[in-house]
DOPA-290091 format. One line per 3 residues: for each residue x, y, z of N, C-alpha, C, O. Coordinates in pm, whole numbers, plus 32768, in hexadecimal, padded with zeros to 4 digits. Atoms other than C-alpha are relative to their C-alpha. Layout:
<recs>
X Y Z X Y Z X Y Z X Y Z; ...
</recs>
This chain:
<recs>
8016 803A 8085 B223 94AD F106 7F7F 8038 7FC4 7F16 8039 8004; 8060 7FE9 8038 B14D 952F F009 7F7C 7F86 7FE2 7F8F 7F0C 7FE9; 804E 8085 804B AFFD 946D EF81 7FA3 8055 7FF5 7F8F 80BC 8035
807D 7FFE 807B AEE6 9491 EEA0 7F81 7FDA 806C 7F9D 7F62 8076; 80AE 8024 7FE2 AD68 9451 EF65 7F9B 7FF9 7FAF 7FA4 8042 7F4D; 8075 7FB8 8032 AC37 9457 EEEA 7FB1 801C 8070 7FCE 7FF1 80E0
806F 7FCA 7F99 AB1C 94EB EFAB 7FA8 805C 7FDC 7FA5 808D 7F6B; 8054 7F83 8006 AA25 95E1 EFDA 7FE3 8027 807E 7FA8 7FEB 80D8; 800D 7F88 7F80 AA47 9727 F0D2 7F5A 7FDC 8047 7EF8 8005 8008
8072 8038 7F92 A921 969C F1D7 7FFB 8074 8060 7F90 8074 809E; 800D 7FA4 7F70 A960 97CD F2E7 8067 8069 7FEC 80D1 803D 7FC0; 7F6B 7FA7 7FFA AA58 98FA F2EB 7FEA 807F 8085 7F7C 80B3 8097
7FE4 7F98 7F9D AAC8 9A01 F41E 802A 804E 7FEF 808A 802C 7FAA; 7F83 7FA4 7FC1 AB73 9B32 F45B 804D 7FCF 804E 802C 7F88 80AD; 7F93 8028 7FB7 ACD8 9B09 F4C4 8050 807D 7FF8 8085 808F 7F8A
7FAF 7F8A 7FF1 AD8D 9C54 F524 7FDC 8069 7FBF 7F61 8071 7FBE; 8035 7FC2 8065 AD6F 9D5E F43F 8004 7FDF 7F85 8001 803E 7F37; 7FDC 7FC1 80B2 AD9E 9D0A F2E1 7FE9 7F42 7FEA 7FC3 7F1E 7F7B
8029 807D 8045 AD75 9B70 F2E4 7FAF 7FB6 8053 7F85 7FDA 80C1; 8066 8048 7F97 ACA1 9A57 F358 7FF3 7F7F 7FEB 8033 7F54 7F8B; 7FE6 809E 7FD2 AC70 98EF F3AD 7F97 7FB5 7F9A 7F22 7FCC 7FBB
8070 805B 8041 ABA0 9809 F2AE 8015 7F6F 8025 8080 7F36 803C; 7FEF 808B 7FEE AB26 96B0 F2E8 7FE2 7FCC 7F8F 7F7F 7FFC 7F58; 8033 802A 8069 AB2B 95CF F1B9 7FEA 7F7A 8010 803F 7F2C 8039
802F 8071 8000 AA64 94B7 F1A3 8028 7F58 7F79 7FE4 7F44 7F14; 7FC8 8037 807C AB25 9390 F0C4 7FD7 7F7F 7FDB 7F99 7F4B 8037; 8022 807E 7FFC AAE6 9239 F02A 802E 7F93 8055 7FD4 7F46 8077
7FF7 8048 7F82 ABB2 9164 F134 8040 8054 805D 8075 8018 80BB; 7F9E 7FEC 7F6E AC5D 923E F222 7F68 804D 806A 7F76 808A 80D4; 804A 7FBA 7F7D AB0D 92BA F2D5 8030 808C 7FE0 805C 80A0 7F6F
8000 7F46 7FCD AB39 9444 F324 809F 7FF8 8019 80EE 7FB0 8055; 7F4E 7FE5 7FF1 AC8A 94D5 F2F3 7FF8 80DD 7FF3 7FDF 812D 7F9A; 7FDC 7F66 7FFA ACCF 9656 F384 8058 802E 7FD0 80BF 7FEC 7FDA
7FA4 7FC1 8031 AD8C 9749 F2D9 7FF7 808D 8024 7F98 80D8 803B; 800A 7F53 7FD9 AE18 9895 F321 801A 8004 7F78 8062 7FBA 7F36; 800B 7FB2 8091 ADD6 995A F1DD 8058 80AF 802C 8019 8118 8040
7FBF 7F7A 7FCE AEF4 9A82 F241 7FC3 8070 7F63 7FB0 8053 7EED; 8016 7F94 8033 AE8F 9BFB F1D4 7F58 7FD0 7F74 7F33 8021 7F20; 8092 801F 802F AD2D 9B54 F123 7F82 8062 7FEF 7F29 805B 7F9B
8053 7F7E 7FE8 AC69 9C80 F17A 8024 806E 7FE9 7FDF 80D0 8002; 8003 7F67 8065 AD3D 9D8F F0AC 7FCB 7FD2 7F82 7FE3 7F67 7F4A; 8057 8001 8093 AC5C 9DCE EF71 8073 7FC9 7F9C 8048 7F83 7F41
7F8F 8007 8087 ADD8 9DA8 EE89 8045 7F71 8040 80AE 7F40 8017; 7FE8 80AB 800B ADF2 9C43 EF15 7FE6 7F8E 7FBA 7F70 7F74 7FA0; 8018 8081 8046 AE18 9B07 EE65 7F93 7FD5 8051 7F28 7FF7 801E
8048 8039 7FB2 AD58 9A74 EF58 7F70 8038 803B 7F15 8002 807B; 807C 7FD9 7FAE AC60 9B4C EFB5 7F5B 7FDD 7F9E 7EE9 7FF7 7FC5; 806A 8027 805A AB71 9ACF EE92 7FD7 7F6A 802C 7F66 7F40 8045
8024 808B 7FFA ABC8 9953 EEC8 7FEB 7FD6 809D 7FD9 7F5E 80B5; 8007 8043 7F7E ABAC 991F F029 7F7B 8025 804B 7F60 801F 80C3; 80A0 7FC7 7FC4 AA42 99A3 F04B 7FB2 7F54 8024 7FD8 7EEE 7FEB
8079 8059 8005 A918 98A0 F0C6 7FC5 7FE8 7F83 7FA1 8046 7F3B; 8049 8061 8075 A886 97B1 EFB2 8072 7FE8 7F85 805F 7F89 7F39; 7F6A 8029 8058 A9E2 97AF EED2 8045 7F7E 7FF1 809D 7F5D 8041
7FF8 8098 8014 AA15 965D EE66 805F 8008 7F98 804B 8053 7F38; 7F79 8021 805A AB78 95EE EDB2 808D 7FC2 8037 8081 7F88 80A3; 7F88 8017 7FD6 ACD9 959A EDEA 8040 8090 8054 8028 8107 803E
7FD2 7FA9 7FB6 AD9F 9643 EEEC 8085 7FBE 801F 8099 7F45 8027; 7F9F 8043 8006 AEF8 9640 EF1A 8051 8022 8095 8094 8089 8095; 7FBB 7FD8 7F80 AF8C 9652 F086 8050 7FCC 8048 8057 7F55 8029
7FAD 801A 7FA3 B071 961C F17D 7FA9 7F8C 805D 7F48 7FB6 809B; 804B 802C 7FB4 AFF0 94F4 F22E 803F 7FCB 8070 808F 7F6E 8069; 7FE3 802F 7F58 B024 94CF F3BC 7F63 7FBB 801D 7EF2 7FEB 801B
8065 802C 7FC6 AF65 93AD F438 7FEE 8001 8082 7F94 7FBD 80B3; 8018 7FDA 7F7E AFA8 9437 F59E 7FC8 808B 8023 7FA6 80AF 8094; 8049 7F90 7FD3 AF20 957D F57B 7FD0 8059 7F7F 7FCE 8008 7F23
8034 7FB2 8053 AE94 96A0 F474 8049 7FD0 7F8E 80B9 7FAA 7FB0; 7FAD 8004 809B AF1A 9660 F2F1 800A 809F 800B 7FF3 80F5 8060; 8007 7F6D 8060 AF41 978D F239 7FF6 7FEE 7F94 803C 7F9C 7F58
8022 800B 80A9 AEA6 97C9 F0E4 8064 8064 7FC8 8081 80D2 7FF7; 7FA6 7FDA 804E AFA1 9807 EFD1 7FB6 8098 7F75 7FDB 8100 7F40; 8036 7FEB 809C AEAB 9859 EEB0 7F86 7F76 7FCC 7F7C 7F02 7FF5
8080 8053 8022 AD75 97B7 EE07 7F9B 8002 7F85 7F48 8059 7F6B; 8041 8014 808B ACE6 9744 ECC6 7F85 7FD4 8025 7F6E 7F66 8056; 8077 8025 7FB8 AB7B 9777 ED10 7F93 7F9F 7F6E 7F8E 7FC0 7EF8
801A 8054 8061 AABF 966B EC4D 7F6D 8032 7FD9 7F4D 8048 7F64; 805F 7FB9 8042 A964 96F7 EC6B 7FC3 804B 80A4 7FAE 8017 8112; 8021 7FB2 7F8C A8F6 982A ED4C 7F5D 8019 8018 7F3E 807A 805E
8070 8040 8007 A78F 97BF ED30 7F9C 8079 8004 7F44 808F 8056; 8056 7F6E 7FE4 A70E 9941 ECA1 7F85 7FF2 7FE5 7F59 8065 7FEB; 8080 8014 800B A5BB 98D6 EC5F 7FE1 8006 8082 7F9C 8069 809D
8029 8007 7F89 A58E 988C EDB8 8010 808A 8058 7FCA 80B2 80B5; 800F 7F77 7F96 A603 99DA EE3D 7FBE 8074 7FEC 7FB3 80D0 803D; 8063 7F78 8029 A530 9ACE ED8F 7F6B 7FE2 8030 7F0F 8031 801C
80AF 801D 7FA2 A3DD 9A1D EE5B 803E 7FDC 8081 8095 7F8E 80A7; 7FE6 801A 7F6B A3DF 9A3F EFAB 7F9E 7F98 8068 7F95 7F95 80E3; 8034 8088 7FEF A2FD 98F5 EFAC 8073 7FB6 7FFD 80B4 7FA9 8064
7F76 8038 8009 A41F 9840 EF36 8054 801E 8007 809E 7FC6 7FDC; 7FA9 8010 7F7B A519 98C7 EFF1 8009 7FD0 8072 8054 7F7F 80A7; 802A 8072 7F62 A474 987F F130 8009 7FA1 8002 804F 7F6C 8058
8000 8097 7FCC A424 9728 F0EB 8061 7FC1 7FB0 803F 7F51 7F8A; 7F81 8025 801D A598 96F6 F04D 801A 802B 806D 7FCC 7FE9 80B2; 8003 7FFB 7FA1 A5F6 9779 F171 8003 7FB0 8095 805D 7F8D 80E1
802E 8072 7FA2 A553 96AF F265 8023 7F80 7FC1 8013 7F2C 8019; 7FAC 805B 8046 A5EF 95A0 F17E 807A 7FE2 8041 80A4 7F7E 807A; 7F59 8000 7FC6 A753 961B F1D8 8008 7FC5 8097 8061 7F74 80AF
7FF3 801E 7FC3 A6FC 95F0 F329 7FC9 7F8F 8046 7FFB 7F56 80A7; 8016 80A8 7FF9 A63D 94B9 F339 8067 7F7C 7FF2 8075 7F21 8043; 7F89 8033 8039 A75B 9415 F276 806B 7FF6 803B 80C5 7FA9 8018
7F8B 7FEF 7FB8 A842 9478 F36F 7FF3 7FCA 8052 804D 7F78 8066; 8045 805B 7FA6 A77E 93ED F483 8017 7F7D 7FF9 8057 7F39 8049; 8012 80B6 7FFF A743 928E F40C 8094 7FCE 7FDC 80C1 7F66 800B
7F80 804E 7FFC A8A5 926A F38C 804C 7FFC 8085 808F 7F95 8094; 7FCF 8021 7F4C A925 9281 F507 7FBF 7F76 8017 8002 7F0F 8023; 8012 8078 7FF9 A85B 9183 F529 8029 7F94 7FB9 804C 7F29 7FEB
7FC8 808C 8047 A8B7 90A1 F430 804A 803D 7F64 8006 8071 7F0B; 7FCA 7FC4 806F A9C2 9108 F31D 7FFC 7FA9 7F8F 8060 7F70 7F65; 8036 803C 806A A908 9068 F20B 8029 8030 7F7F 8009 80A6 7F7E
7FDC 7F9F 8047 A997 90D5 F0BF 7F92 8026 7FA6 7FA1 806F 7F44; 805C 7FF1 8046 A84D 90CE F04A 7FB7 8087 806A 7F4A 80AC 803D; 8034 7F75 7FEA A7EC 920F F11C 8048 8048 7FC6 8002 80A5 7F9F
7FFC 7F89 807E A8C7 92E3 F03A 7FB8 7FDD 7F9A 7F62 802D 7F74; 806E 7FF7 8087 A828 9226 EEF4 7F83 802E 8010 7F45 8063 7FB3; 80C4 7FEF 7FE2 A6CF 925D EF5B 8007 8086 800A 7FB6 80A8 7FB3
7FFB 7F68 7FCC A70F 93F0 EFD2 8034 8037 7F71 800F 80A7 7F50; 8004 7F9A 8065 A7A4 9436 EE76 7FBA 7FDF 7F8E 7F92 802D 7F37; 8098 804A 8069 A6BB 9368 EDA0 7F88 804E 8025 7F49 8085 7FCA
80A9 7FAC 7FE6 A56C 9419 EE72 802D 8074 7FCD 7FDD 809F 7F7B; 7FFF 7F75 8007 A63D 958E EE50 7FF8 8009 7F59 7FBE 8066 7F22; 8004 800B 80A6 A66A 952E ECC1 7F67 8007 7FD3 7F42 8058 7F7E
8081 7FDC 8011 A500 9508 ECBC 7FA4 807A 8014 7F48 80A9 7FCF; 8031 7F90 7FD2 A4A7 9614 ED6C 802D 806D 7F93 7FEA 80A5 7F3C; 7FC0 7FBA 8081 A580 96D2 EC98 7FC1 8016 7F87 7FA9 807B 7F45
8053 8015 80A5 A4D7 9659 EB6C 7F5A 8013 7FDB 7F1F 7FFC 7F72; 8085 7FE5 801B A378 96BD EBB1 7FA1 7F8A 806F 7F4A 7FB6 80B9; 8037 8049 7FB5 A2FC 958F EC67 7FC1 8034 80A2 800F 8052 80FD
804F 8003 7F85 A1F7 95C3 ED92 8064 7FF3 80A4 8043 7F94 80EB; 7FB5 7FD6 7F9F A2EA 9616 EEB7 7FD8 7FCE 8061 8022 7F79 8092; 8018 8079 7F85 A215 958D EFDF 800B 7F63 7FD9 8055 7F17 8018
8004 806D 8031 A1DA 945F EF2F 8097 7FB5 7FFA 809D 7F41 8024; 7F83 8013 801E A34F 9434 EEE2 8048 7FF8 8094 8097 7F9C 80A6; 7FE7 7FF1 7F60 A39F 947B F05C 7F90 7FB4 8015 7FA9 7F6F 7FB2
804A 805B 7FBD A287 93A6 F0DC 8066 7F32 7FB1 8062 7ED1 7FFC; 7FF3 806A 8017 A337 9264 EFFA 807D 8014 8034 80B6 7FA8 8032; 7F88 802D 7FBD A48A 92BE F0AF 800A 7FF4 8075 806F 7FCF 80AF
7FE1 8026 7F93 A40C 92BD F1E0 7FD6 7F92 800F 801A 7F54 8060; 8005 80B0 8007 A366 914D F1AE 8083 7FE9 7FCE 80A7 7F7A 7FF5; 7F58 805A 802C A4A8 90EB F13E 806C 7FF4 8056 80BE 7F99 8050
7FA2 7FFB 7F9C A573 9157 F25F 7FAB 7FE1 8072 7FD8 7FF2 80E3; 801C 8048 7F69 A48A 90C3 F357 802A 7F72 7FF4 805B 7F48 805E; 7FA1 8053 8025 A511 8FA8 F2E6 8080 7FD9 8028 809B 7F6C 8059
7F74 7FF0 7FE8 A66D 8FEE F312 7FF1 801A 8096 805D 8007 80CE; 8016 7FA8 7F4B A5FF 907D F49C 7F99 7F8C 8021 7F2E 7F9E 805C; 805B 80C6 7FCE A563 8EE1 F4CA 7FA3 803B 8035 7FAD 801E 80AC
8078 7FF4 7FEE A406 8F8D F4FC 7FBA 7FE6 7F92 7F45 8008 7FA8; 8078 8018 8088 A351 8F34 F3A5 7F77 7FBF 804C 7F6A 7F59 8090; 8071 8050 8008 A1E4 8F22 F3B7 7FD4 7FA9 7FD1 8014 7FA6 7F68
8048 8079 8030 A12C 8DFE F354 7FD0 8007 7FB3 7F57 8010 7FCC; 805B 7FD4 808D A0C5 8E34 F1DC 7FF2 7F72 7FC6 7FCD 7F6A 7F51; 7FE8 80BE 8076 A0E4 8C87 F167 7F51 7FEC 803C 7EFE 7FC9 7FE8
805B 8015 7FBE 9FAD 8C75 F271 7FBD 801F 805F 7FF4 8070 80AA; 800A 7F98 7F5B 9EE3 8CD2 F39A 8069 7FD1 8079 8093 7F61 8097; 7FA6 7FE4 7F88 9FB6 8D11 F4AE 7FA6 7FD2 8064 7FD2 7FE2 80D6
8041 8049 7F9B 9EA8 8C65 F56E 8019 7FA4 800E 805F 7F76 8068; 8021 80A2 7FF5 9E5E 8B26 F51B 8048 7FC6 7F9E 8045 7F4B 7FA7; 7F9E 8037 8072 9F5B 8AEA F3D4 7F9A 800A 7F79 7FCC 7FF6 7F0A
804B 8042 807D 9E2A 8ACD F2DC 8020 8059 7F86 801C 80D1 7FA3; 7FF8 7FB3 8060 9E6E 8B5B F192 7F9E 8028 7FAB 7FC4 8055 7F3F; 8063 7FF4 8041 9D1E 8B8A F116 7F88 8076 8063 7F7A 807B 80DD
8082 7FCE 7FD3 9BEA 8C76 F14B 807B 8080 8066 8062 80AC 80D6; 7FA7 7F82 7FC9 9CF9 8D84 F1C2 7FD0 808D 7FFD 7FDE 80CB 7F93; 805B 7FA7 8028 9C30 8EAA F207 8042 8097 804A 7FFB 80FB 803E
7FE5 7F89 7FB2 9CF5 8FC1 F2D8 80C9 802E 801E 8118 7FD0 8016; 7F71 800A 7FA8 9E6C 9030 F360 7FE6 803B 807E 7F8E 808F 808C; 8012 7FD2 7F7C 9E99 9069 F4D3 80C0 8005 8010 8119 7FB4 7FF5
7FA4 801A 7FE3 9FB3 90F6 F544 8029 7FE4 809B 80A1 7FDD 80B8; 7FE4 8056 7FA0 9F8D 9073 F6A7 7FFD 7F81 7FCC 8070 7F55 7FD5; 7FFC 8089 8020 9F40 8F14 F61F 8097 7FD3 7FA5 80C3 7F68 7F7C
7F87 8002 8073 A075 8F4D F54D 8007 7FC7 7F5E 804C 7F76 7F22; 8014 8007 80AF A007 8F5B F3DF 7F6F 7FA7 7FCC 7F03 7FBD 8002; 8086 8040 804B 9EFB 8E7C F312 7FBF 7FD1 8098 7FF1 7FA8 8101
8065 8068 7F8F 9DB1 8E06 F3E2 7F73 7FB2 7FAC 7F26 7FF6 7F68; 8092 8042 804E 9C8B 8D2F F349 7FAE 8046 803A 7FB2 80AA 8081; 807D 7F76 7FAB 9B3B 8D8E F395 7FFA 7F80 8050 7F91 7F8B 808F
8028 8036 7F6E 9B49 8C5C F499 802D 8043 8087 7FEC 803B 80EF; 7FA0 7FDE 7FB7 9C47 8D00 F55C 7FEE 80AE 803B 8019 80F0 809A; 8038 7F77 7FF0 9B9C 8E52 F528 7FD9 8047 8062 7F60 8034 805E
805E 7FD8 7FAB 9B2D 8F12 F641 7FFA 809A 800D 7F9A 80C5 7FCE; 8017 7F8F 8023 9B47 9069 F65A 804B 8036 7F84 8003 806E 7F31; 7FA4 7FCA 8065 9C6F 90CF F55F 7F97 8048 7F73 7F41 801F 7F25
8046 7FA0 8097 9BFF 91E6 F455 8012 7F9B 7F90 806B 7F46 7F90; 801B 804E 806E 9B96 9144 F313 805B 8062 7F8E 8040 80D9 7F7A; 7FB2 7FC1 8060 9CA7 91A1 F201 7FB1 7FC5 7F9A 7F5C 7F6F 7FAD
803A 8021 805D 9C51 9195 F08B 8059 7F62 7FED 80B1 7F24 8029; 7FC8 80A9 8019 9C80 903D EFD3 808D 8012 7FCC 80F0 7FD0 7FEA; 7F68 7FC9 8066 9D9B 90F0 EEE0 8045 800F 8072 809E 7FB9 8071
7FC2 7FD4 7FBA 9E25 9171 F005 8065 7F65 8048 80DB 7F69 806C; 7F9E 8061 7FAC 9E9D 900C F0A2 8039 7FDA 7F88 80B3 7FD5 7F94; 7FA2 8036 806F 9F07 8F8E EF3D 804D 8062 7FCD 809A 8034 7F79
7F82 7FAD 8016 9FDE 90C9 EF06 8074 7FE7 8072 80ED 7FD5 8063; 7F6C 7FE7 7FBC A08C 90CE F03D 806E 7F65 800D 80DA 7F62 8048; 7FB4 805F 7FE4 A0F9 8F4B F010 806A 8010 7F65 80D3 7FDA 7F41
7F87 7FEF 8096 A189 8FCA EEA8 804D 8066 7FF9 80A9 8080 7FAB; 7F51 7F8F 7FD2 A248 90EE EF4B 807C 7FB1 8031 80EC 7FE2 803E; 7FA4 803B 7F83 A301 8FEF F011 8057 7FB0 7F68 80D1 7FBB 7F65
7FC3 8040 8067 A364 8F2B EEC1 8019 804E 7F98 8063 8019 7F45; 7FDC 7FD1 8074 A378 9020 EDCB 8093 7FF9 7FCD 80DA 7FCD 8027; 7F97 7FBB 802D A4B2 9076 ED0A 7FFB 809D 801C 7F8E 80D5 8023
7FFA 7F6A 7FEE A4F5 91D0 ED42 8021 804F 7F63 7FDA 8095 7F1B; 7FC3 7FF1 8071 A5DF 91FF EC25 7F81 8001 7F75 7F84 805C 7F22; 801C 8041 804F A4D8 914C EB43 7F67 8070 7FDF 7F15 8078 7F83
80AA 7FB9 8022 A3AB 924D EB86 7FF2 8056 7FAA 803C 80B8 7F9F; 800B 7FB0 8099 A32A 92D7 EA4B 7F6D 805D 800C 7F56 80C6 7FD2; 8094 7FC6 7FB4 A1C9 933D EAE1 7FC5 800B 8066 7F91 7F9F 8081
8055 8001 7F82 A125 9392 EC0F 7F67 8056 7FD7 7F68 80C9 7FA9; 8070 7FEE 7FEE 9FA3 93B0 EC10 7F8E 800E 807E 7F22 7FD7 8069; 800B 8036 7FB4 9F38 93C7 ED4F 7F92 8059 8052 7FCD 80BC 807E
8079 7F9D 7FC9 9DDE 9485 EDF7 805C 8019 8090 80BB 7FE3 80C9; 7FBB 7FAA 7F6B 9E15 957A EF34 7FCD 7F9A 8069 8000 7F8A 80D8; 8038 8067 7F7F 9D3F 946A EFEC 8040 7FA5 7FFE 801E 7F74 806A
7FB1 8080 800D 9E1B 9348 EFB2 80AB 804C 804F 80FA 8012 809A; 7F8F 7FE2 7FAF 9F3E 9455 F012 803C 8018 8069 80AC 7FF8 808E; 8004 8022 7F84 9EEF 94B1 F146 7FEC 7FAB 8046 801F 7FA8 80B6
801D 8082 7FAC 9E7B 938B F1BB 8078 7F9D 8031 807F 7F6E 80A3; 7F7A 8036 800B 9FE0 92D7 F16D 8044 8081 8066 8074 8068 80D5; 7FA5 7FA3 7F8C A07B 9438 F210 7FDE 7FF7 8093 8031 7FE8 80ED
8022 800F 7F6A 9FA7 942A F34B 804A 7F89 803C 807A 7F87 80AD; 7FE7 8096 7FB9 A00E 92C1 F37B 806A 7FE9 801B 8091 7FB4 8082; 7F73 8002 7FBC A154 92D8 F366 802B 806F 8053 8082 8052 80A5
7FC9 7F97 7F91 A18C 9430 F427 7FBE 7FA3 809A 8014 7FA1 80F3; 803D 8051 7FB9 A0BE 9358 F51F 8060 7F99 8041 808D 7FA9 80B3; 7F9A 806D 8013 A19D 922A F50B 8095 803E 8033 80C1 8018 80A0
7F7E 7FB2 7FE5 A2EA 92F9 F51E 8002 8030 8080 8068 802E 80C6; 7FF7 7FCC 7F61 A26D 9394 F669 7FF2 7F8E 805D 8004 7F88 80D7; 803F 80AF 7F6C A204 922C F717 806F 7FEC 7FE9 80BB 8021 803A
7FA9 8067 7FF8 A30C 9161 F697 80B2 801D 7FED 8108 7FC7 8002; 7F6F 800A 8027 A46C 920F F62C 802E 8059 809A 8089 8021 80D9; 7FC1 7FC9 7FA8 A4B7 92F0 F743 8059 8086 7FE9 8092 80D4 8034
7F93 7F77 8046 A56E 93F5 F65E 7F8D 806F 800D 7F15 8069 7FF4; 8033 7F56 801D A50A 9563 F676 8038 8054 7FC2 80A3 8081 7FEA; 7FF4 7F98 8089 A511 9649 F53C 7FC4 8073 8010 7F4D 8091 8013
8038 7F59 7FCC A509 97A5 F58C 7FB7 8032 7F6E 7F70 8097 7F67; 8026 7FAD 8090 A4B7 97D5 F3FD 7F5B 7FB5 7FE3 7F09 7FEC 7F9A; 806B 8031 7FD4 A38E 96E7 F449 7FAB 802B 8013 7F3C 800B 7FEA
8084 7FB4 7FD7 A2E6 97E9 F4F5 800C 8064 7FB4 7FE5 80BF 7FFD; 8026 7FAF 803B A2EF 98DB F3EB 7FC8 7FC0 7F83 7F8D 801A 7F47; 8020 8036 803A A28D 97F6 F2F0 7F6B 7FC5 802C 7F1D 7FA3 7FD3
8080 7FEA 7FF1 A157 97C7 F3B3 7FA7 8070 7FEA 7F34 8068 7FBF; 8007 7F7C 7FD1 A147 9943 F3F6 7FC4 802B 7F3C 7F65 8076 7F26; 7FFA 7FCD 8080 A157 9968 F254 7F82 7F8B 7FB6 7F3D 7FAF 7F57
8097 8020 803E A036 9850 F207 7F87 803C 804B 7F1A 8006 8034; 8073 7FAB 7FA3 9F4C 9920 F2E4 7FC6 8063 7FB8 7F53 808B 7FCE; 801B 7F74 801D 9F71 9A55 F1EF 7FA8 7FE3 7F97 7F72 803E 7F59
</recs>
């Protein structure tokens, strides 16, 4: 039986000579594989739409016991802003495969909204780490690790909040203080308004390199203690704030 998806190409392989395997990431079915036959001759339908970051309707054969096969695909938006910087590729990228990650864990249909709401941004000019730093607070969430941003993670107090730890697991007062690096003040009241923002709704980002790293350290930090996932695109995304 035929059917309509939506999605967006999250991963693609070589498969023989001439086609190859994509995974598409959808609003409720979780990750759905498709063989994309002959995809990889240049005079293919397919060989345009079945690339990585291709977001639209797709129309395939669907076996829920083993590979679909893609028919054809009305790509909704191929997100070319993002592919002409190889900043935002990478950290779209590391998107695709973050996204893929946490939905195993929990097929939330709010990890596709969130992955094409941040790539729309990204798309559109918006600050790229920044945009990736509020989807990965958002999917710690969804992966029942959220840090403690209502209060300290010490003692509960909501006042005189002076640091994040990501051993202590998020906010600490200065009673609770003891060694943990001293973040800026902006820095703890941004990262509790990444966690609530709208995505959709952002019309501005203003945001100093010290307030950015500070939020990036904490969560690359955080992601290595508490989720357990390993992102091979992770380490080039370190490899590329170095340069």
């Amino acid at each position: 039986m035929i059917e309509k998806i939506e999605g967006i190409v999250i991963s693609e392989q070589a498969y023989g000579e001439t086609s190859k395997i994509i995974n598409i990431l959808t609003p409720d079915r979780g990750i759905i594989g498709l063989m994309a036959k002959g995809a990889r001759k240049l005079k293919s339908d397919l060989a345009n739409v079945s690339g990585k970051l291709n977001y639209g309707y797709f129309d395939i054969y669907y076996k829920s016991d083993k590979l679909s096969t893609l028919i054809s695909a009305d790509i909704i938006n191929s997100f070319k802003n993002i592919r002409k910087d190889i900043n935002k590729i990478s950290y779209a990228y590391f998107l695709l495969e973050l996204s893929s990650q946490v939905v195993k864990h929990n097929q939330n249909k709010h990890v596709f909204n969130y992955l094409i709401s941040g790539l729309k941004k990204i798309d559109e000019g918006f600050d790229f780490m920044t945009i990736t730093n509020i989807l990965e607070l958002k999917y710690l969430d969804l992966l029942g690790v959220m840090p403690v941003l209502d209060s300290c993670s010490g003692c509960g107090k909501t006042t005189n909040i002076l640091t994040l730890s990501t051993i202590k697991g998020g906010y600490v007062c200065n009673s609770c203080h003891t060694v943990e690096k001293i973040v800026s003040e902006k820095t703890i009241k941004l990262i509790r308004m990444f966690y609530y923002v709208d995505i959709d709704k952002i019309s501005k980002l203003q945001i100093s390199d010290i307030c950015k790293n500070e939020i990036n350290e904490f969560l690359d930090n955080y992601y290595d203690q508490y989720t357990g996932l390993f992102l091979k695109s992770k380490s080039f995304l370190r490899d590329l704030n170095k340069l």
